[in-house]
N, C-alpha and C positions, 0 to 999 in steps of 0.2 A: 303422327296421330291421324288417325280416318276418324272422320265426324260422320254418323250416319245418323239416316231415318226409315222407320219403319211405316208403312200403310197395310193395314191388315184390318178386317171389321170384324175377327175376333178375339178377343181382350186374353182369351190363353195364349193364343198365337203370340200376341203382343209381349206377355210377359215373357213367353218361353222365350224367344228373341233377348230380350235383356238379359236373363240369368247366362245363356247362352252366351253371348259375347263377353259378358261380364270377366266369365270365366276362359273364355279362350283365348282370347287374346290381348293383352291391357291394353294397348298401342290402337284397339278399335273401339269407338265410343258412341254408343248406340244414346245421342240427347234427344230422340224427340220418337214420339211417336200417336197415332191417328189412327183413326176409322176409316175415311176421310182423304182425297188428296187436300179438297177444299179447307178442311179441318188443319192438316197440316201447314200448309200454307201460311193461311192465318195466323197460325200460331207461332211458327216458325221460320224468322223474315230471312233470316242468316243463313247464306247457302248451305248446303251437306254435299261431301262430295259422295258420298252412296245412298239412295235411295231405296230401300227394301221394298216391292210392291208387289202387294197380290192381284189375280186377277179380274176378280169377282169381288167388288164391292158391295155393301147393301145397297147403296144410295145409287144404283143402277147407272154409275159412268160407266163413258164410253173408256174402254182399254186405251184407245190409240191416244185420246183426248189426255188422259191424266199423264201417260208416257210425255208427250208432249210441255203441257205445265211444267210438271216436275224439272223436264231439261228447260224448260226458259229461263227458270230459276239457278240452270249452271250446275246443278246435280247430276251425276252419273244414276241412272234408271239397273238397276238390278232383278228379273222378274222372281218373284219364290210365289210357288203354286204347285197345287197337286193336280193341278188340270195338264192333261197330255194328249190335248186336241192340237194334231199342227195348224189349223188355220187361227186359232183361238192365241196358241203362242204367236203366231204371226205378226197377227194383229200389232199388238205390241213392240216384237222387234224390228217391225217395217217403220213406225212409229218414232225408233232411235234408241232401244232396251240396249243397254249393253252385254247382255245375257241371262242365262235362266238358270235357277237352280230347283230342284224338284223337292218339296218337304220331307218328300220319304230318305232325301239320302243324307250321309253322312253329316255329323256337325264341322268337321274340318273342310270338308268340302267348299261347307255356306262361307267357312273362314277365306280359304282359298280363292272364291269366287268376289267375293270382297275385295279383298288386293289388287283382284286383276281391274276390276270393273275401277278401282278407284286410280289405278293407274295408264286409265281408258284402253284397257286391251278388253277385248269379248272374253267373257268367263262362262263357262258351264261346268255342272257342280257333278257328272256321271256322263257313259257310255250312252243310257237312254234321254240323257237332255241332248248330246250330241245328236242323236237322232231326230229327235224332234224340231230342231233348231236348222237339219239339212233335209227333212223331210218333203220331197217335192208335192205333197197337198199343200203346204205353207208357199207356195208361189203362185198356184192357183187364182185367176179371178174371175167370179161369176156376178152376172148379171140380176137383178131382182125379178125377170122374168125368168130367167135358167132355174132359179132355186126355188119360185113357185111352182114350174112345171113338176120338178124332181121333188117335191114336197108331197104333190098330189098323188105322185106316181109311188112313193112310197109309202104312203096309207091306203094302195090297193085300188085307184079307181085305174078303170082302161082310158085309152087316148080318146076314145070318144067322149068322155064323161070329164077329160083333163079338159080337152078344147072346148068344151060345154062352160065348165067353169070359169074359163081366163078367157073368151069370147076370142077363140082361135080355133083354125080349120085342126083337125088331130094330126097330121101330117104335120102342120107347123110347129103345133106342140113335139111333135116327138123330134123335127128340129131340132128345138132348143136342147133335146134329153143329149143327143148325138154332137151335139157343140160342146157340151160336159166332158164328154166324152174324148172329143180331140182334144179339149184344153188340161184333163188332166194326162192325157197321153203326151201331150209338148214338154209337160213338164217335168217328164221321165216315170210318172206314175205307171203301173199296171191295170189296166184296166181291161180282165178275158174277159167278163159275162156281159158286157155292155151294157142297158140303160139298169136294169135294177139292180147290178153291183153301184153305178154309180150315184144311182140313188139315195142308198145305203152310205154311201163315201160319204156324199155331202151330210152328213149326220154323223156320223165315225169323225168325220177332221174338224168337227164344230161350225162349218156354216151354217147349217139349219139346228135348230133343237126338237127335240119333241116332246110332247106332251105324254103323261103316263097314258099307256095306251092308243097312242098317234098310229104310232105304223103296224101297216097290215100284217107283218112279220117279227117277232120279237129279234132284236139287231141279234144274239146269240144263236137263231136260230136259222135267218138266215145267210150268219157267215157258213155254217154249215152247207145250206142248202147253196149257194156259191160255188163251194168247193165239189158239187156233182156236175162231173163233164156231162150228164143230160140237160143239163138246165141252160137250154138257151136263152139269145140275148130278146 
């Protein structure tokens, strides 16, 4: 018998989750479930060896923070989420996740991915959680001045107006853009257009977010604009 938990802050999630194991497999027993790592917890003092967790809480924890709990408590970390940002999954499984499974796929999958997590092997639930799980943005690590710079730069100001901002010469600023640059290049990324592809990146793999309307460029429009060999770096 696998005893799990689920953490999800929406109550359909939550139920679909139960009907969901209910029915697939007897031998998996979904006893407890939260909004909440905190909430679970509480509630729930008896280890589980599967933890179901989403990645996006209301209650605005930290990813890495609740992966962490969860395993103190002796719980295998399982992530389910429709978020397919590698640094976002990262998060998490740097953390100690024993794997991800994506909402969209299969219910045998979640089943599958169960088993393994509960018999501490890494489980991923599809070909694109594979992906996402070896994605070299998910090794990535920037600086809080790297991702102000690259914030600036992709809401459209030039380097003199970047270095105005963050009380740096524009040359240093565009440092920082070119440090992005080799770091996601170490980590076997691509990166042809240099600073405002990588700009864009750090927004695409979830370091930065943006605001409706943040960047100078709608992200659809300039992966387009990217992919024209005139568009230098």
């Amino acid at each position: 018998m696998i005893i799990v938990g689920a953490v999800d802050d929406h109550p359909l999630v939550r139920r679909g989750l139960a009907v969901t194991l209910a029915s697939a497999d007897p031998r998996i027993r979904l006893v407890a479930t939260a909004s909440t790592v905190t909430d679970l917890l509480t509630r729930w003092v008896t280890p589980l060896s599967v933890v179901l967790l989403d990645l996006h809480l209301g209650d605005g924890s930290d990813i890495g923070d609740n992966v962490r709990q969860l395993r103190e408590r002796a719980s295998g970390v399982l992530i389910v989420t429709s978020d397919h940002r590698p640094a976002v999954v990262g998060q998490a499984l740097d953390a100690g996740a024993l794997g991800l499974v994506l909402k969209e796929d299969p219910e045998e999958s979640l089943v599958e991915a169960i088993w393994d997590a509960a018999r501490g092997c890494f489980a991923v639930s599809s070909r694109l959680a594979q992906q996402l799980v070896t994605d070299p943005a998910r090794r990535v690590r920037l600086s809080r001045k790297e991702l102000d710079v690259l914030g600036l730069l992709a809401r459209g100001l030039p380097w003199s107006a970047i270095g105005r901002e963050m009380n740096l010469m524009p040359d240093t600023a565009r440092t920082y853009c070119y440090r992005v640059v080799e770091k996601y290049t170490a980590a076997g990324a691509d990166i042809e257009h240099g600073p405002r592809e990588v700009a864009f990146r750090v927004y695409r793999d979830g370091y930065l977010q943006a605001a409706p309307g943040e960047l100078a460029v709608p992200a659809a429009e300039l992966v387009t604009e990217l992919a024209d060999p005139r568009v230098g770096a």
